[in-house]
Each structure stands twice: as structure tokens, then as C-alpha cells.
C-alpha positions as CSV (number, residue, x, y, z in Angstrom):
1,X,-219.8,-111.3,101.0
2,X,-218.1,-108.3,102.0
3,X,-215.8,-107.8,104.4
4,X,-216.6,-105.2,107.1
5,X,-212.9,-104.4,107.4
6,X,-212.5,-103.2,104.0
7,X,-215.6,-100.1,104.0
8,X,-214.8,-96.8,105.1
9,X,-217.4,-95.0,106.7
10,X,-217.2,-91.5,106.0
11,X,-219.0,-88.4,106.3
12,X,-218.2,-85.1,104.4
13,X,-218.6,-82.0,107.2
14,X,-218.1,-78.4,106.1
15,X,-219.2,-75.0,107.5
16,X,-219.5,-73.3,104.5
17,X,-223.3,-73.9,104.1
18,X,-225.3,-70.5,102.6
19,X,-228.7,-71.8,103.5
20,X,-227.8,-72.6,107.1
21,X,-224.7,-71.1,108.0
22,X,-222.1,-73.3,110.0
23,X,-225.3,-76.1,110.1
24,X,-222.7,-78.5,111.0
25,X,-221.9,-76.9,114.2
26,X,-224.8,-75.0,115.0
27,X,-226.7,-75.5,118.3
28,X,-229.4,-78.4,117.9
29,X,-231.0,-79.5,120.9
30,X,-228.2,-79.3,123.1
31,X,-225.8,-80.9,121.1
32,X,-224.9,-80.8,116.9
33,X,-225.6,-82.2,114.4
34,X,-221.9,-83.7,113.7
35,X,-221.6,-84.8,117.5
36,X,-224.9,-86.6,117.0
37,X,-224.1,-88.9,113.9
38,X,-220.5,-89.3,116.2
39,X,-222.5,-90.8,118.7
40,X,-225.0,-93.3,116.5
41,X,-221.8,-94.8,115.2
42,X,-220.5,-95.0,118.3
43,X,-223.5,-97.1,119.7
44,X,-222.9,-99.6,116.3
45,X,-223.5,-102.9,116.8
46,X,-221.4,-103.3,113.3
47,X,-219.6,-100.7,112.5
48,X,-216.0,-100.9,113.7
49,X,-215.0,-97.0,115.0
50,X,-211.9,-97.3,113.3
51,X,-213.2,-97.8,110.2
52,X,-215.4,-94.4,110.6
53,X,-214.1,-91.1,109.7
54,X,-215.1,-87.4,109.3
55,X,-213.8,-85.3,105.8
56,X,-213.2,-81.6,107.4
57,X,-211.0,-78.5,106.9
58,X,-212.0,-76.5,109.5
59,X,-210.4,-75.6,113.0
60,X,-213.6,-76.3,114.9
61,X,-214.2,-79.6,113.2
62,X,-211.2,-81.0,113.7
63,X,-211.0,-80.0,117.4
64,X,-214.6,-82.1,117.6
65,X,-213.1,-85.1,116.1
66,X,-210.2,-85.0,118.4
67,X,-212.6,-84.7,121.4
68,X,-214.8,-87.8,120.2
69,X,-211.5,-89.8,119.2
70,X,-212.5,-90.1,115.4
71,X,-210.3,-90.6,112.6
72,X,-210.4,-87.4,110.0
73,X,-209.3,-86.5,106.5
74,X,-208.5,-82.9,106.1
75,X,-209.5,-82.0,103.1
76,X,-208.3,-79.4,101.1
77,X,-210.7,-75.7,100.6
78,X,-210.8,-76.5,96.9
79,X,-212.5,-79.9,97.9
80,X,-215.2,-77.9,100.8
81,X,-215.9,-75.8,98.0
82,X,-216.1,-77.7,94.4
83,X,-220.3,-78.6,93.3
84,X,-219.6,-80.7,90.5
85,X,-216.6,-82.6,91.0
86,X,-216.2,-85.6,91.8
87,X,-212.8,-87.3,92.4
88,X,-212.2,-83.7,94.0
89,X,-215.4,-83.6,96.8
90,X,-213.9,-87.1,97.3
91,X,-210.4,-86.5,97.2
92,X,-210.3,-89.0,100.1
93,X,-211.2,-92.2,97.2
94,X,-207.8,-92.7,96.7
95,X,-205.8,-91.8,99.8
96,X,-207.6,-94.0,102.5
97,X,-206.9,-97.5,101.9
98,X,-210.4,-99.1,101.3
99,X,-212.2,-101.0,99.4
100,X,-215.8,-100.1,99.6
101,X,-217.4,-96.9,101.2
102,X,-219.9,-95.9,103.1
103,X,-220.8,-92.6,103.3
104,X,-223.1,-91.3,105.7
105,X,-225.2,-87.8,105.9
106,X,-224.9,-85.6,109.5
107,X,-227.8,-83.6,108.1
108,X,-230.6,-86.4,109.4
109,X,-230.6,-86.8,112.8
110,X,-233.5,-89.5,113.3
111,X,-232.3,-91.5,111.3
112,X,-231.2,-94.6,113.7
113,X,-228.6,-96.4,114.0
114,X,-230.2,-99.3,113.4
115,X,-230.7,-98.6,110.2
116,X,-227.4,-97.2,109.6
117,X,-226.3,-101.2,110.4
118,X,-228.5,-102.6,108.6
119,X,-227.6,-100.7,105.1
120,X,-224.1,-101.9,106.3
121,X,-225.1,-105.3,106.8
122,X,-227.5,-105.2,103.4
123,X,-224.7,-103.9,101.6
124,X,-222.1,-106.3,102.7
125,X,-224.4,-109.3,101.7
126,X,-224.9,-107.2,98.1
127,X,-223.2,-108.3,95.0
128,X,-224.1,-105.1,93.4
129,X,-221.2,-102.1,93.2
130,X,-223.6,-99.7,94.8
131,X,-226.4,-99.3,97.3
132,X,-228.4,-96.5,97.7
133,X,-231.1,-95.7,100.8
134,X,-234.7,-94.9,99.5
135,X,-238.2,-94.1,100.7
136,X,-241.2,-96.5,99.0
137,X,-243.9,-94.3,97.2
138,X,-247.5,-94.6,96.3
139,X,-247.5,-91.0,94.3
140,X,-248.1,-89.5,91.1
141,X,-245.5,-88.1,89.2
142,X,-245.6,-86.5,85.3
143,X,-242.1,-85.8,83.8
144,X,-241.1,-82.8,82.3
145,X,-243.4,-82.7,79.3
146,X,-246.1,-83.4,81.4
147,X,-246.5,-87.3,80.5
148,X,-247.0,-89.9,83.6
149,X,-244.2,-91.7,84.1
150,X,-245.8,-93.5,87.2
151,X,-247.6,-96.9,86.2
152,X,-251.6,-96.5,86.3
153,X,-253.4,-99.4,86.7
154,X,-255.7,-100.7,84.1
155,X,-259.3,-99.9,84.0
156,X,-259.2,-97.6,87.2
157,X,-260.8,-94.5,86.9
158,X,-260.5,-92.8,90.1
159,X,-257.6,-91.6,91.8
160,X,-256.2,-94.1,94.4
161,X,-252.5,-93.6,95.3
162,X,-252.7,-97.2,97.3
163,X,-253.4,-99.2,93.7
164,X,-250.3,-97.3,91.9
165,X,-247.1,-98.9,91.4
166,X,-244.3,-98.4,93.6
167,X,-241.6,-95.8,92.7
168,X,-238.5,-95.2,95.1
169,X,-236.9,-91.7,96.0
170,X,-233.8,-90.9,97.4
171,X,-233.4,-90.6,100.7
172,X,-230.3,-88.4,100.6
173,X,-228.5,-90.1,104.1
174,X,-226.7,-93.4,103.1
175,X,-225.2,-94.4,100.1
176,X,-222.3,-97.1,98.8
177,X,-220.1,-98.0,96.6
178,X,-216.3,-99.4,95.6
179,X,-213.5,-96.5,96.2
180,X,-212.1,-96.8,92.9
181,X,-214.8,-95.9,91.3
182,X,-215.1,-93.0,92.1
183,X,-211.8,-91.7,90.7
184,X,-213.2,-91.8,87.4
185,X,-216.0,-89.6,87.8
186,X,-218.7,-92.2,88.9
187,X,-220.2,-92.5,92.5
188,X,-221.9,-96.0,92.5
189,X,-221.1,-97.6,89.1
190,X,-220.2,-96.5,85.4
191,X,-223.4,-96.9,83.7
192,X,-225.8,-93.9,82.8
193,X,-228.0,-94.2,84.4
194,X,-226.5,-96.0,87.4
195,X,-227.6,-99.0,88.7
196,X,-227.3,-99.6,92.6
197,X,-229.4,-101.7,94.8
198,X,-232.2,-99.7,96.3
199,X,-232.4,-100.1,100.3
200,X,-235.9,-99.2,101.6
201,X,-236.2,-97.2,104.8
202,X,-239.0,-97.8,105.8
203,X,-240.0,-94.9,108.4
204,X,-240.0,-91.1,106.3
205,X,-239.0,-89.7,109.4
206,X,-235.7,-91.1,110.0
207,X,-234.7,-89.4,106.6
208,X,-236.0,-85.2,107.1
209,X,-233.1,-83.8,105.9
210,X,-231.8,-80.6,106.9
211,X,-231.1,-77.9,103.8
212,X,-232.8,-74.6,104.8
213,X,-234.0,-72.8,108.3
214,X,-237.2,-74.0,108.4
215,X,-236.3,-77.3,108.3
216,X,-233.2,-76.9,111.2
217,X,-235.8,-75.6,113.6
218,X,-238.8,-78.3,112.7
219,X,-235.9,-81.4,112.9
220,X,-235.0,-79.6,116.3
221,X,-239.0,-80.1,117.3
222,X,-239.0,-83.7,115.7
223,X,-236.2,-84.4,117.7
224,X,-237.0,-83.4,120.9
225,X,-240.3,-85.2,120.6
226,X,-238.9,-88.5,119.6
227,X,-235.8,-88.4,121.3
């Protein structure tokens, strides 16, 4: 069992975004997206505040954090900028004294916090390195030679998504794993693939992520509507 004292919770913040400029920051329903995630965490029934933190550079950012009484790690421009990096997008993995870590996405604003607790208490109960929030799926899918990688079931000859075997995607908003991992190159664990345990969210919705327009102004509606 894992103690709750020793996870960071962390969540990387930048405003350099080229699909949706300053999407961080950028009006969403009367508040942001950062000041939203600030207030989940802060309605935890789990998650000691302490323990949470934002990784920021910028002015604005920082000035939020302060307001909201959050820890932060300013990171460095070469870390906002770096795709492919590591140790350097995480350049917090060996300066904050942790253990584990948590790190959570601003860019899905239903997801609940409820959820967000129960990764943290899945993951805590885990004897696995690494978790990793999915979505279940019925689907199709054909690799990139065009062979079926999904599991059809013998003898059926129509197409029925509900008899297929289950296949999990990412759900791109919570993930795990053990700081020191991470300073050699490896998010969750040092196999190729890697091998986390999968936790299942089970409503789609909580995980719409946010990458381009379209998808800022249909969370916005989503939002509204369920909030």
C-alpha cells in the first residue's frame, strides 16, 4: 500500500499552445481551464493540497497559483518547449522530494473529482509501477497493414461490436508512476512496451479532451450543460 504522503500531484500548464493559443488561460465558461482542475482538487476527499502542484513559467500562471494558494514548479522555457524529452518536460522528477506521481491533465474539465480520487486510491492499493486511465471499447481496429488486431469471435459472421473483445484507449487525463523513473527516459516503467495497470473510466465524457478549437467551444457547451 502506498502512502498518500509520498505522491506528488502535478499538472504541467503552459501557454504556448499553437492549436489553441493560451488554452490554459483562455475564457471557459466563466472561469479556466487551470482554475477549474484547482478547484476539483481542492473539493478532494483524498488528495492532501499540499501534495498538489502546478509546473509553470509564465507570469500569468504563477500569479493564478498564488491567488488559489497552490504550490508551483517553475519550470525552465527549454522544459515548456521540449516534445520529446523526457527527464526535461519533467525536470520536476528529481527536484520535488516524492516518491510516486500523479500527474493530472487541465485539458478535461468533466472529468470529476471523484474519479480523480479514485485513480489515487486505485493506485495507492496497486503493486504495479504505473497506472494509466483508460476508456473500455467494443470497436474494430486493423493495424497498419491492414490486419485486425481486435479479437473476432468464432463463427460470427455479422458485424456486432457488443460480441468483440474488449480493447482499452488512453484517456489522456491521469496517469502514474515512481519519480525516479522517469530520469531515465521512462514514464511508467522500463519495459517496451510498458506495462501499467489500466484504470477504466467508465463515463467517455469525463475524458473530451481539449486539443483544437472546435473542441474548446463543444467542452464549453458540454460544460455548461452538465455543470
Amino acid at each position: 500500500m502506498k502512502n498518500i504522503n509520498d505522491i506528488l500531484f502535478i499538472c504541467q500548464a503552459r501557454l504556448e499552445s499553437q492549436r489553441v493559443p493560451k488554452k490554459m488561460i483562455k475564457p471557459f465558461c466563466g472561469t479556466n481551464l487551470i482554475q477549474i482542475l484547482i478547484d476539483k482538487i481542492k473539493k478532494s476527499s483524498i488528495i492532501p493540497f499540499e501534495n498538489f502542484y502546478l509546473s509553470i513559467r509564465d507570469d500569468v500562471l504563477i500569479s493564478l497559483a498564488e491567488k488559489n494558494d497552490v504550490n508551483y514548479f517553475k519550470r525552465s522555457k527549454d522544459s515548456a518547449l521540449a516534445e520529446n524529452d523526457l527527464p526535461l518536460i519533467y525536470e520536476w522528477h528529481d527536484k520535488l522530494k516524492y516518491k510516486y506521481v500523479v500527474l493530472v491533465s487541465a485539458c478535461n474539465p468533466l472529468l470529476r473529482v471523484e474519479t480523480i480520487d479514485d485513480f489515487t486510491s486505485s493506485f495507492m492499493a496497486s503493486s504495479k509501477t504505473g497506472m494509466f486511465g483508460v476508456i473500455a471499447k467494443k470497436q474494430y481496429f486493423w493495424n497498419s497493414d491492414g490486419k485486425m488486431i481486435s479479437h473476432w469471435p468464432k463463427n460470427q459472421k455479422l458485424m456486432n461490436t457488443k460480441t468483440m473483445s474488449t480493447t482499452y484507449e488512453a484517456a489522456h487525463c491521469l496517469y502514474a508512476s515512481r519519480m525516479d523513473i522517469i530520469r531515465n527516459g521512462f514514464w511508467m516503467d522500463d519495459k517496451i512496451p510498458p506495462e501499467p495497470e489500466l484504470f477504466i473510466i467508465e463515463n467517455e465524457l469525463e475524458v473530451f479532451d481539449i486539443d483544437y478549437q472546435w473542441q474548446f467551444e463543444v467542452a464549453e457547451q458540454l460544460y455548461n450543460y452538465f455543470k
